[in-house]
C-alpha angles and dihedrals in degrees: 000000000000122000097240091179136044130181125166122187123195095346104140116291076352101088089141127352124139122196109207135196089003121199132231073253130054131180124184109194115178133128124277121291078018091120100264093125087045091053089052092040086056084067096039087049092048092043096050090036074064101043107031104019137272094270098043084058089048106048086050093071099038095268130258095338090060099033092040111092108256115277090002135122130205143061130308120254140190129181116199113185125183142134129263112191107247123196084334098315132102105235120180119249126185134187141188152186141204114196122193138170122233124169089000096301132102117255136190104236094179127000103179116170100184124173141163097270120224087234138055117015101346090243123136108275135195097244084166126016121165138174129185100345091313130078144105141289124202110222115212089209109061090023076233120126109225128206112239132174138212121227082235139358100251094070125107109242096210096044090051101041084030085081098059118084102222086067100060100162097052096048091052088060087049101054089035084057096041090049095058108120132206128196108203084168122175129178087235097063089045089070109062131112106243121187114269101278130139108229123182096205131058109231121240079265116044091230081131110056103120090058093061096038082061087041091059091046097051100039103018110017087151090062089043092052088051082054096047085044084053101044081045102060100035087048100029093183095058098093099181149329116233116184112224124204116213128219088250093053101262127130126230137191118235110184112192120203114215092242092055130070102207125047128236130223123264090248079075109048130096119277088234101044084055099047096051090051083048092051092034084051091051096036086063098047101149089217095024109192117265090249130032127188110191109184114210101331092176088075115127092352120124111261096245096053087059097078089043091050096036080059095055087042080056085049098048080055094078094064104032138028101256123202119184142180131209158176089178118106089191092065086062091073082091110042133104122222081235093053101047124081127181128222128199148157122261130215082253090058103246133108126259126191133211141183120241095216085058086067109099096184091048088047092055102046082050095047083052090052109273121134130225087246102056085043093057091049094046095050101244085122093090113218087359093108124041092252087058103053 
């Protein structure tokens, strides 16, 4: 599953953008306060308003004063589109969802999963379509639409029948929704002391790296020593990481430099040293998440291991749907005109969104032998930098 489609309506700087025909891999460019962090919290809403609740997603960010487009009214909506394989065929499927506040909670206005069904005339069908904690669900079985209802009208229909197994095809776009992933890393988190647990992810944060870091060398040491190959060409003097348990049950770093005969703690080592092992870590995930948001992965790394990392984020790509943000036109060096999307504030105040391969201009200076980052620094890509808004 890949999300092919994107609208969001009144959240935030976002009163209207639409993303079209998105890649495996996605990158928003655009100047500070232009939206790009918006753009990256929509996933991490949608994804918490499928793990913790919708509510609990809500009350995080103030509620509907603070999620509601500024003077606007309405509801809040988001349109996901993508494609499922049905009976061997890729059919598209959208859903979408209209969120609303009423008595100081949040409520589900509309909750609507349509796709082209495999039987019948082929046309786009309901197969879920909710309002307010009551609604129906198609069922593919019987070719029969049956009522359900909601303990309470700020649920999510398709996170609550998705768990059921009748109802396959609802419970694929819950788990796909409940497996994104965001990486929100900083050298800081990587540091700490957890207690002695192998973990096969690394967390939004980084804070546990040294548990997967155990968890690579006792179920896939051949994928942690590819990591360790990698840290080790792109930072030569960086010799080893050896994982230490303490008496207490914590584990601790220890990074070794080749000059030197004893390691130091990670509380030690350089911010950027840390953060690539974090990304390199997560890049070789062995069942990396369907969708992955990384948020300005070029932060305290040296500028020439940003074209180097931003190739293993394209390879990842193949595996997983990649969104990132970034102020790094190095990062550029990558990235395709069709994969690159700029994001910047209007007169009105909200955001607006374009892609870099409907640039003409842009098209015609790359097809001559420029490159997108000597364009950008040199301003051709229009609203991307502050000068330009």
């Amino acid at each position: 599953m890949r999300i092919e489609h994107m609208r969001v309506r009144n959240y935030r700087v976002l009163r209207d953008i639409t993303f079209k025909d998105l890649r495996p891999f996605t990158v928003v460019i655009g100047s500070n306060g232009s939206g790009k962090s918006t753009v990256f919290d929509v996933f991490a809403f949608l994804h918490e308003a499928f793990t913790v609740g919708l509510r609990g997603a809500w009350d995080k960010r103030n509620r509907i004063d603070a999620i509601r487009s500024r003077g606007s009214k309405g509801p809040v909506e988001f349109e996901l589109k993508y494609r499922v394989d049905v009976d061997g065929q890729k059919r598209q499927t959208t859903y979408e969802i209209v969120i609303d506040e009423e008595g100081g909670q949040p409520v589900v206005q509309r909750e609507v999963l349509r796709w082209t069904t495999a039987r019948g005339s082929g046309r786009p069908r309901d197969i879920l379509r909710f309002e307010h904690g009551n609604g129906k669900i198609y069922n593919e079985q019987t070719c029969e639409y049956e009522d359900e209802a909601l303990d309470s009208p700020d649920l999510l229909a398709v996170s609550a029948l998705g768990q059921m197994q009748r109802h396959f095809r609802v419970k694929a776009l819950r788990n796909f929704i409940q497996g994104w992933y965001l990486s929100y890393l900083t050298a800081d988190n990587t540091r700490t002391t957890p207690t002695s647990r192998p973990e096969p992810r690394l967390s939004q944060t980084g804070d546990n790296l040294a548990n997967v870091i155990q968890y690579f060398q006792e179920n896939h040491p051949i994928t942690l020593k590819a990591v360790f190959d990698v840290l080790g060409r792109r930072i030569p003097q960086l010799e080893s990481i050896l994982p230490k348990l303490l008496e207490d049950g914590r584990l601790l770093l220890r990074l070794k430099d080749r000059p030197f005969d004893d390691p130091v703690l990670d509380r030690f080592t350089s911010d950027g040293t840390l953060k690539l092992l974090a990304y390199l870590t997560m890049l070789h995930d062995p069942a990396p998440p369907t969708v992955i948001g990384i948020e300005e992965p070029e932060n305290q790394l040296h500028p020439s291991l940003v074209p180097p990392l931003a190739e293993d984020i394209r390879e990842l790509s193949g595996r997983s749907q990649v969104f990132v943000t970034t102020h790094s036109r190095e990062f550029l060096s990558v990235v395709a005109p069709k994969e690159l999307w700029i994001i910047s504030r209007h007169d009105d105040g909200y955001a607006r969104v374009h892609r870099v391969s409907e640039d003409e201009r842009v098209m015609a200076m790359l097809r001559k032998g420029a490159s997108l980052p000597e364009l950008w620094a040199e301003g051709y890509l229009h609203s991307a930098d502050p000068k330009m808004v």
